[in-house]
C-alpha positions as CSV (number, residue, x, y, z in Angstrom):
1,X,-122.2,-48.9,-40.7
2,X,-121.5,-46.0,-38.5
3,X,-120.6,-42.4,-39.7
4,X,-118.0,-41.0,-37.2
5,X,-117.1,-37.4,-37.5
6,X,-113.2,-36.3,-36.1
7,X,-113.8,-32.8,-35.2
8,X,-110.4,-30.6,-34.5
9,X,-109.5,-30.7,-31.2
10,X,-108.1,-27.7,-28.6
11,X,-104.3,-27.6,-29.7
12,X,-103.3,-24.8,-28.1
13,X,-104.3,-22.0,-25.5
14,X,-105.6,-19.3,-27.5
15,X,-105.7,-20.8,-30.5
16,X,-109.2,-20.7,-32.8
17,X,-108.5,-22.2,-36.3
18,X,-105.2,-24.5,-37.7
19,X,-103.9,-24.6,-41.2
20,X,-104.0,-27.6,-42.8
21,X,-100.5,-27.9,-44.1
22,X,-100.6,-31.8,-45.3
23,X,-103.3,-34.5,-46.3
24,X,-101.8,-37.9,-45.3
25,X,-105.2,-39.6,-46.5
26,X,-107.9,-38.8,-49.3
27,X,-111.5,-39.6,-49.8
28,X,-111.9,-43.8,-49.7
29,X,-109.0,-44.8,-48.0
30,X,-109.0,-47.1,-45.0
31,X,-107.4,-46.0,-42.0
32,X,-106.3,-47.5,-38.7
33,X,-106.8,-46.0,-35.7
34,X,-104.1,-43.5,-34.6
35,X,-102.3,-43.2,-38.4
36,X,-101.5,-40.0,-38.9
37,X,-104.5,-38.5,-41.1
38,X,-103.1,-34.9,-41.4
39,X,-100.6,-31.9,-40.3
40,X,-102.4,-29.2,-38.6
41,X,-100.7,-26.0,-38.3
42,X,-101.4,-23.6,-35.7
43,X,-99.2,-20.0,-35.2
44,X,-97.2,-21.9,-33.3
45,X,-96.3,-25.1,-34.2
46,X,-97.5,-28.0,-36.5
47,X,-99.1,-30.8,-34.7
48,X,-100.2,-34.2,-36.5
49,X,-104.0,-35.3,-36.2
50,X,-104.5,-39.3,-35.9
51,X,-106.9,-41.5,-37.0
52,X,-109.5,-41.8,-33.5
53,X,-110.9,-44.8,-35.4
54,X,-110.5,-47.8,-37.5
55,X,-112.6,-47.2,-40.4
56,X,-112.9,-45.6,-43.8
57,X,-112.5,-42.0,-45.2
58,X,-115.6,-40.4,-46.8
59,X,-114.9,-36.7,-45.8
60,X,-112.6,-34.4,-45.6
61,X,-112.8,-30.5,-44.6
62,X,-110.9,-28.6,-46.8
63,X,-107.6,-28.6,-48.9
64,X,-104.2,-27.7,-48.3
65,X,-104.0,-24.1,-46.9
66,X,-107.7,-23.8,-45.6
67,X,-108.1,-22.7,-42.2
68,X,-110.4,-24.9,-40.4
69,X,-111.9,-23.6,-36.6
70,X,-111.4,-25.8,-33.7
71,X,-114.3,-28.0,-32.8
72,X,-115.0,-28.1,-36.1
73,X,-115.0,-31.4,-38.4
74,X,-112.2,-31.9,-39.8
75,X,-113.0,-36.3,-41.2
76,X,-115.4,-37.9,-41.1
77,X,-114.8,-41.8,-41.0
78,X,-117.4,-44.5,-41.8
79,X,-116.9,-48.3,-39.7
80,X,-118.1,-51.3,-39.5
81,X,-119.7,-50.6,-35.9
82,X,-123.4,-50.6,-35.8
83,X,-125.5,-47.6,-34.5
84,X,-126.2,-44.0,-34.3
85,X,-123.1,-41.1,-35.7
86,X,-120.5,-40.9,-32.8
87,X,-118.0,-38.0,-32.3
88,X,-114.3,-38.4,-31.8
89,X,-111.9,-35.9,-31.3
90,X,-108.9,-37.7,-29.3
91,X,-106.6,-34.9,-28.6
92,X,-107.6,-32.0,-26.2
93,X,-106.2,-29.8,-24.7
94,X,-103.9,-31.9,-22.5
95,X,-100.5,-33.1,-22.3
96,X,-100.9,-34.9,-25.6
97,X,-101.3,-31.7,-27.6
98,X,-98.7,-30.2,-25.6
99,X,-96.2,-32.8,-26.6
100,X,-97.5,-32.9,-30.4
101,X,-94.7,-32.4,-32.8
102,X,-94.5,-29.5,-34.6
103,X,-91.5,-28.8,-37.5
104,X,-90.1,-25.7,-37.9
105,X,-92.4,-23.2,-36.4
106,X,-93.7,-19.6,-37.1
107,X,-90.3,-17.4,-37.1
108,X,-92.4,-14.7,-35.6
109,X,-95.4,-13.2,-32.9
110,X,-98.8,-14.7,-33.7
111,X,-100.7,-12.6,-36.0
112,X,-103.8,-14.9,-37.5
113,X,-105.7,-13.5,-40.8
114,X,-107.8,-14.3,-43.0
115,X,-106.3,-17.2,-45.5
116,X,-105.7,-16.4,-48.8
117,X,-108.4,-17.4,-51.5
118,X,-106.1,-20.1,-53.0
119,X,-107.2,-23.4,-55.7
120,X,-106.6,-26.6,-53.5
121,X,-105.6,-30.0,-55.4
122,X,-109.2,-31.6,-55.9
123,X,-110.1,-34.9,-53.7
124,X,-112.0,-37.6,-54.7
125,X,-115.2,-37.1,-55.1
126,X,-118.2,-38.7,-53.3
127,X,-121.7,-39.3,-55.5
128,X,-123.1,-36.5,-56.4
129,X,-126.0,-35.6,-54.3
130,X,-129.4,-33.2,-55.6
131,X,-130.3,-32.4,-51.7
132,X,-130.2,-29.5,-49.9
133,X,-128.1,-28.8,-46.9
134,X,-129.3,-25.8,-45.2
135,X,-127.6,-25.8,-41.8
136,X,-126.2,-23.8,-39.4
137,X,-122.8,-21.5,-40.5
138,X,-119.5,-22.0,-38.7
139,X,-118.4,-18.6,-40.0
140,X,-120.8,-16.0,-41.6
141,X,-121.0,-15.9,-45.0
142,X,-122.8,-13.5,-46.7
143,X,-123.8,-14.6,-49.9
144,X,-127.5,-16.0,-50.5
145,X,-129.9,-16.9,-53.0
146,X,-133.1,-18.4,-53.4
147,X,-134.0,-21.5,-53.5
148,X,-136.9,-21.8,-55.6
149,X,-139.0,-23.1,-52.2
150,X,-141.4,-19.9,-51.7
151,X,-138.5,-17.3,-52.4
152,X,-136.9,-18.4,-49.2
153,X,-133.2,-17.3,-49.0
154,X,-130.2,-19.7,-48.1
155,X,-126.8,-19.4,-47.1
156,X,-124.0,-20.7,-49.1
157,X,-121.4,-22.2,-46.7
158,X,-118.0,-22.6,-48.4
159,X,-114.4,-22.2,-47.5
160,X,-112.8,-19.2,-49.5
161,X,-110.2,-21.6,-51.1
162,X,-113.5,-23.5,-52.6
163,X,-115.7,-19.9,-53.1
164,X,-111.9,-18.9,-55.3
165,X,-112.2,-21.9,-57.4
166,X,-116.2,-21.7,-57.9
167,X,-115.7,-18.0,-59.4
168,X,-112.7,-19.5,-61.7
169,X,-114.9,-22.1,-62.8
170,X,-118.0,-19.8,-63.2
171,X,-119.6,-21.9,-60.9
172,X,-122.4,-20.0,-59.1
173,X,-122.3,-22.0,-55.5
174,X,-125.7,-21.5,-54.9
175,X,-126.2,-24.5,-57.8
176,X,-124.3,-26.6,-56.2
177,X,-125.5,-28.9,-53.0
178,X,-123.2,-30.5,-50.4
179,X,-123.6,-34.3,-50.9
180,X,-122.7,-34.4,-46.8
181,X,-121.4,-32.2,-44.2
182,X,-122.0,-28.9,-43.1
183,X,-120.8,-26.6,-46.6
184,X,-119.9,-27.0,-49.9
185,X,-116.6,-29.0,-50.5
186,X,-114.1,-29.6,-53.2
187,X,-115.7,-32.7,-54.1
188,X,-119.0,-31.1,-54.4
189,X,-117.6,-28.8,-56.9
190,X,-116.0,-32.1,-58.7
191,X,-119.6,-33.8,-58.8
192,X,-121.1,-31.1,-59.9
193,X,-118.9,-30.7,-62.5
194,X,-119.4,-34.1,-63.3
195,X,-122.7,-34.3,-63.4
196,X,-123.9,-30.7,-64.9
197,X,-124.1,-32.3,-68.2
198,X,-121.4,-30.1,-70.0
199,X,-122.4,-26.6,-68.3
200,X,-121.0,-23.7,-68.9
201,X,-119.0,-24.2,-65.7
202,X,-118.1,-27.5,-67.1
203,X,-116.4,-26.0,-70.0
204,X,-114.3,-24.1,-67.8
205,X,-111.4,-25.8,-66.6
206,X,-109.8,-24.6,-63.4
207,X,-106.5,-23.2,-63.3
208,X,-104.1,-25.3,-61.6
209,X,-100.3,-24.4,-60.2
210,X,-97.9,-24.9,-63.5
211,X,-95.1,-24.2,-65.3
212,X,-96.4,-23.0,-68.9
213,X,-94.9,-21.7,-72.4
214,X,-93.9,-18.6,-70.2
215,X,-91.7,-20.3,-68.1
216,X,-94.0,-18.5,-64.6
217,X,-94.4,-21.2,-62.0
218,X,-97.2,-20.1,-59.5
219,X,-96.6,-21.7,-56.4
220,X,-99.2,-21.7,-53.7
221,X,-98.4,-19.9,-50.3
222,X,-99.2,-22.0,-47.5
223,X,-98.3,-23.4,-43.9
224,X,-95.3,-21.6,-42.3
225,X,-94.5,-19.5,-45.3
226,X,-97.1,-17.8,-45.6
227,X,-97.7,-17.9,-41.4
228,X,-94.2,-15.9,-42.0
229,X,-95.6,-13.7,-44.8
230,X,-98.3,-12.4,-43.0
231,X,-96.1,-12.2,-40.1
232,X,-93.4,-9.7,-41.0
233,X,-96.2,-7.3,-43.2
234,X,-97.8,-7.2,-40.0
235,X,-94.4,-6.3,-37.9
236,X,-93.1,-3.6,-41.0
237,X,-97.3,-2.5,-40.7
238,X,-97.8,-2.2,-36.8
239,X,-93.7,-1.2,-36.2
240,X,-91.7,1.5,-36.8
241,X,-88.5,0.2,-37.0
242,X,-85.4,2.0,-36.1
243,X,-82.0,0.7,-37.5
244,X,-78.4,1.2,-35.5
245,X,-75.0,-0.2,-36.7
246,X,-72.0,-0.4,-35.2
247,X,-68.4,-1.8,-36.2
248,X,-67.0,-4.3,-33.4
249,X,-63.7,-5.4,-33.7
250,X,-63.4,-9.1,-32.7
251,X,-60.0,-9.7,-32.9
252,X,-59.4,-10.7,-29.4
253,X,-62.2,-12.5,-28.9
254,X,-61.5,-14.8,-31.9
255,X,-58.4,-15.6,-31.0
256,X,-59.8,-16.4,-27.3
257,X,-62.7,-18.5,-29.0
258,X,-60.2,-20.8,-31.1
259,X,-58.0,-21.0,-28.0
260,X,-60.9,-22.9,-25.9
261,X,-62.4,-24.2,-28.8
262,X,-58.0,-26.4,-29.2
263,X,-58.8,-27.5,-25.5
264,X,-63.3,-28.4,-25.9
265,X,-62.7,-32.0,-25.6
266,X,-66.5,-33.6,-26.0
267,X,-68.5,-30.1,-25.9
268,X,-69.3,-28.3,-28.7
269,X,-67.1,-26.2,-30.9
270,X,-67.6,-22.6,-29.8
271,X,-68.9,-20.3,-32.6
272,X,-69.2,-16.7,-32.3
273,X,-72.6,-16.7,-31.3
274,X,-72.6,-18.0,-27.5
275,X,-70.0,-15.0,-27.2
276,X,-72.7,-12.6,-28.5
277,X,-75.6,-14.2,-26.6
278,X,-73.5,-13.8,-23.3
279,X,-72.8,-10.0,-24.4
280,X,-76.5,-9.7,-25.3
281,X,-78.0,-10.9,-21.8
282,X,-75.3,-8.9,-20.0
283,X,-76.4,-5.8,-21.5
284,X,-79.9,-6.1,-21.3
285,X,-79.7,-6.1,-17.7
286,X,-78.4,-2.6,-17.6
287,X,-81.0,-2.1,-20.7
288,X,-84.6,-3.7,-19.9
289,X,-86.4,-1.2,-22.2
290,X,-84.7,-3.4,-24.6
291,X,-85.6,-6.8,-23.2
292,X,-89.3,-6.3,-23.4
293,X,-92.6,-7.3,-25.3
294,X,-94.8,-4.3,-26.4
295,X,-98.8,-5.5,-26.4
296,X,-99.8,-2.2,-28.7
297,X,-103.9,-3.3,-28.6
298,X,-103.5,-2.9,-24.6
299,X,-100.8,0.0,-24.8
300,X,-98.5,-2.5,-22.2
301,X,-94.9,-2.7,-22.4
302,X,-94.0,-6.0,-20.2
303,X,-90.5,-5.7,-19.4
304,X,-88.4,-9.1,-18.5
305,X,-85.6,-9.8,-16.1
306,X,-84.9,-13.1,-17.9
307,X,-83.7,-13.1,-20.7
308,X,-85.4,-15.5,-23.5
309,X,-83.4,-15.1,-26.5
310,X,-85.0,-15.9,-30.0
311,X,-82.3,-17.4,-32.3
312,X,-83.2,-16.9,-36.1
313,X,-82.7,-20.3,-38.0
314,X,-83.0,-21.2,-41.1
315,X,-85.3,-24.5,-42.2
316,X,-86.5,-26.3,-45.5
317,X,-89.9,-24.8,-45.0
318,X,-88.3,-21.3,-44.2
319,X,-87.4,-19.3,-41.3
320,X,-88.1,-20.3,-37.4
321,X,-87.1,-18.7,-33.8
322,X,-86.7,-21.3,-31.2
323,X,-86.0,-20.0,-27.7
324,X,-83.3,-20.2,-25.4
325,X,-85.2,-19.9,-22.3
326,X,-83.0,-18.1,-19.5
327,X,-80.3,-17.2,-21.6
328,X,-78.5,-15.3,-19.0
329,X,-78.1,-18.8,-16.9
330,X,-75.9,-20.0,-19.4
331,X,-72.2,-20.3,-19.5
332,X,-70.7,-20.1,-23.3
333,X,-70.4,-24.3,-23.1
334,X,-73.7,-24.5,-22.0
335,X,-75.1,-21.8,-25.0
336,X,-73.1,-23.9,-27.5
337,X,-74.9,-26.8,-26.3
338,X,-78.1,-25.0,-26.5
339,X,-77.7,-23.6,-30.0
340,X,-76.7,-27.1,-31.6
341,X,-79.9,-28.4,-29.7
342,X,-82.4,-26.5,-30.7
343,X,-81.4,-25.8,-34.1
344,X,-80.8,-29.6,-34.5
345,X,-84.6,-30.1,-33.4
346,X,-86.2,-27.4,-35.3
347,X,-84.4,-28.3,-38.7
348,X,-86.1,-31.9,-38.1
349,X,-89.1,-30.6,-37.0
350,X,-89.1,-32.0,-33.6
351,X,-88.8,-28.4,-31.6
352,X,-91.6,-29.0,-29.0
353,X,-94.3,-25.7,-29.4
354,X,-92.9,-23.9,-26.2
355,X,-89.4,-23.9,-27.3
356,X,-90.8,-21.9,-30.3
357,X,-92.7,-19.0,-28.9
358,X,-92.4,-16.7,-25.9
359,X,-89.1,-14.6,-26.7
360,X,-88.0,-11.3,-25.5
361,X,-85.6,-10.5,-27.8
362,X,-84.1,-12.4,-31.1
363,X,-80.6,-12.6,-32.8
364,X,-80.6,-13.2,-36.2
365,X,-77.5,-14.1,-38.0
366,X,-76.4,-15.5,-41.6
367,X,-73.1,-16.2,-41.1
368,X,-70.4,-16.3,-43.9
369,X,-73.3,-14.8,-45.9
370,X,-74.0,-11.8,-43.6
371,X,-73.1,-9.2,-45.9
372,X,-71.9,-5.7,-44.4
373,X,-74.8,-4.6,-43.2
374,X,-78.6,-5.6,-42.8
375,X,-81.9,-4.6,-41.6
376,X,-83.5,-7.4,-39.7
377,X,-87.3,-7.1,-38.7
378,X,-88.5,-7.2,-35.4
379,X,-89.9,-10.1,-34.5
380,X,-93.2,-9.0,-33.0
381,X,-94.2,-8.2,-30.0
382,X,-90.8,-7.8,-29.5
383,X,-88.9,-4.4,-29.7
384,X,-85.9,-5.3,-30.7
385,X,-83.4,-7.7,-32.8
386,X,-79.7,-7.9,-33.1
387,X,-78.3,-9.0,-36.4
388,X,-74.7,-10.5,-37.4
389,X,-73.0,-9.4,-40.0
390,X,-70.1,-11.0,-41.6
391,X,-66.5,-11.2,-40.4
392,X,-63.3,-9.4,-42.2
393,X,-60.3,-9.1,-42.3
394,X,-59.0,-5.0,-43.0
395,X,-56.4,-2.8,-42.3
396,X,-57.0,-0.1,-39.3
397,X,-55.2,2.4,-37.6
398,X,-54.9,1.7,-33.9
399,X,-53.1,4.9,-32.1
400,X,-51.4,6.0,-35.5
401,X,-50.6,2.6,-36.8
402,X,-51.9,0.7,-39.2
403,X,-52.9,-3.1,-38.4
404,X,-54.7,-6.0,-39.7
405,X,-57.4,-6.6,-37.7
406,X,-61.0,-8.7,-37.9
407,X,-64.0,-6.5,-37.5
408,X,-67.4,-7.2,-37.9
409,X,-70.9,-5.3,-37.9
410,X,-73.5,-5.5,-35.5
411,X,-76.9,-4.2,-37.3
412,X,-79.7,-3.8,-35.1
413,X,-83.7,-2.8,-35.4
414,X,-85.7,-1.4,-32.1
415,X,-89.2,-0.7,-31.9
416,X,-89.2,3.1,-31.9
417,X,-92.3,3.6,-30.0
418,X,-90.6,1.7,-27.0
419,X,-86.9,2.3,-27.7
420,X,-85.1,5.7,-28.0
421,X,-82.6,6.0,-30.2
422,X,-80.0,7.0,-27.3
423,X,-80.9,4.5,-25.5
424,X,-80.5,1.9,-28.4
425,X,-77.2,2.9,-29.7
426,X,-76.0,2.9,-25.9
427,X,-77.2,-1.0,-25.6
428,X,-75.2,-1.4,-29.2
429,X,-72.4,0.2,-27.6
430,X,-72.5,-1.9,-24.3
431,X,-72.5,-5.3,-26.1
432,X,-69.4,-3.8,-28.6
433,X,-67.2,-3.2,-25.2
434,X,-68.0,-6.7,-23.9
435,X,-66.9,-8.3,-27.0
436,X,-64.0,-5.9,-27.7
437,X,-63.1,-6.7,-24.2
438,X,-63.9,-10.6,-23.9
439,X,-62.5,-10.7,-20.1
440,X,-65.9,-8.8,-19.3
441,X,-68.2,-11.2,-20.0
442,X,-66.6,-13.2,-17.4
443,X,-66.1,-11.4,-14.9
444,X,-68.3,-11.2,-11.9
């Protein structure tokens, strides 16, 4: 029998630790090679991890919502193959993990923290070994003890989800030994339990995620919602955000978008947003303070004569901003397209990781629900974000007369260390004449 560790592969330029986000296997299951084994998220994008071997599991790395740094083990499989342990790690940093598929990805900038101490669901649990494993830390911990062997001092290597648990269990770590691998796992705390002959930490059950008498569900934060947690405390932190509004009346260009939308044939029924997007890119070329990603560690403002707009959508696992690349290429027919595209793929989880990073500035929009007015967060290191508001119908005097007309709110957030308020409400104002005169945005 040979013990083959899979360690976790380069997924993406820059990136030094993934999430796990899903367990597709537990301790003792046999595998094939390439079944999917688990979901690795990255700030990005999710990408799967498959089996590099045909074999059995006998280790895993963490639980849900660890962070686990790349090249580090992530299984560890035993098979039938005769000989010393072999490595595999399958996916590098090629085309494969390029073309991974990620769901709905991080709604916002990259912004990696520490994970959150959080209890995991226990794994099965390998026999309980009594040896030591003093070996070399993949991330400092600070914590040591001695060992009984000439006062020598050891480090205790855990995750913090398992160092959480231990310290709800009353479980000092330093008792407990890893029965493999490089730190103390899950399973190691379940043998010891098991085996500490009714402990103190024994009688001290750990507190799982439930609904009790109280009627609190506790609910563990993990993969993109909590990627989108730490990402908008760090853009309300690091930002400060100035809000504009402005009132647009859209009659005429609703009336201009149900008119082509009666002749569309096969393309896609036009909403208001292509009509906004067009408005957006042709203001920003008169605007490029606007159109810009601020790096605030290097003090550089990187302005962009493209226009790669992020469009705010909505997903199961919560908010995402895939990218229309080149906005400004696009006709309304072709945006439609786009929109329907992308927000198709990211719902399903199929958005490819570049079509999920690398905007310059974001709309966000709730539609029917978009209230009267809003203040949407910038979605870092951008500087600013347009937000839709919700369509009406009210009366309003036009040159003394009263009509009934359909207006609707723009609400806006800029990144006030980059954006002056003139200069903001002047881009507001720029988009609010294109729409209120919808034979500008095509003319040449």
């Amino acid at each position: 029998m040979a013990r083959v560790p899979f360690r976790l592969p380069d997924i993406g330029e820059g990136i030094a630790e993934a999430e796990i986000v899903t367990w597709h296997v537990k301790v003792g299951d046999m595998v094939e090679e390439d079944q999917p084994v688990a979901d690795m998220m990255t700030d990005k994008a999710t990408v799967e991890m498959a089996a590099p071997v045909t074999g059995r599991v006998i280790e895993l790395a963490g639980a849900v919502g660890d962070q686990i740094p790349i090249g580090s083990t992530l299984v560890v499989f035993e098979t039938e193959a005769e000989g010393a342990e072999t490595t595999a790690s399958p996916v590098g940093d090629g085309p494969e993990a390029a073309d991974a598929t990620p769901p709905a990805g991080a709604a916002v900038a990259s912004a990696v923290s520490t994970p959150t101490p959080v209890r995991a669901e226990p794994v099965e649990a390998p026999p309980f070994s009594s040896s030591s494993a003093v070996e070399k830390a993949e991330q400092p911990f600070d914590k040591l003890r001695a060992n009984g062997e000439g006062g020598q001092a050891r480090k205790v290597l855990a995750s913090p989800a398992v160092r959480q648990r231990a310290k709800e269990l009353n479980v000092d770590l330093a008792d407990v030994h890893p029965a493999s691998g490089e730190r103390v796992k899950h399973s190691d705390l379940d043998a010891f339990l098991k085996y500490s002959g009714g402990t103190k930490a024994a009688l001290a059950p750990s507190r799982a995620p439930s609904t009790g008498d109280d009627g609190i569900e506790e609910i563990k934060v993990t993969g993109l919602r909590r990627r989108i947690a730490e990402n908008m405390a760090e853009a309300k932190r690091r930002i400060p955000h100035f809000a504009y509004v402005e009132e647009l009346d859209v009659t005429a260009i609703e009336a201009l978008r149900q008119a082509m939308n009666a002749g569309r044939g096969e393309r896609p029924k036009l909403t208001m947003l292509p009509f906004l997007i067009r408005a957006i890119t042709r203001a920003a070329a008169d605007f490029p303070m606007v159109n810009a990603r601020y790096d605030d560690e290097a003090n550089v403002v990187s302005r962009y004569g493209a226009v790669h707009l992020g469009m705010a959508t909505q997903t199961d696992a919560g908010l995402s901003v895939p990218v229309i690349r080149d906005a400004q290429g696009f006709d309304v027919w072709g945006l439609a397209a786009e929109i329907v595209r992308l927000a198709d793929a990211t719902r399903r989880g199929k958005a490819r990781r570049e079509e999920l990073s690398g905007s310059t500035i974001t709309l966000t929009s709730l539609g029917a629900l978009g209230g009267i007015v809003s203040t949407p967060v910038i979605n870092r290191p951008e500087v600013a974000i347009v937000g839709v508001n919700r369509m009406v119908e009210r009366p309003v005097v036009i040159e003394g007369r009263i009509e009934v007309r359909k207006m609707m709110n723009l609400s806006s957030s800029f990144d006030h260390r980059v954006v002056d308020g003139m200069d903001a409400a002047k881009f507001i104002q720029a988009i609010k004449r294109l729409i209120e005169v919808p034979a500008l945005l095509f003319a040449d």
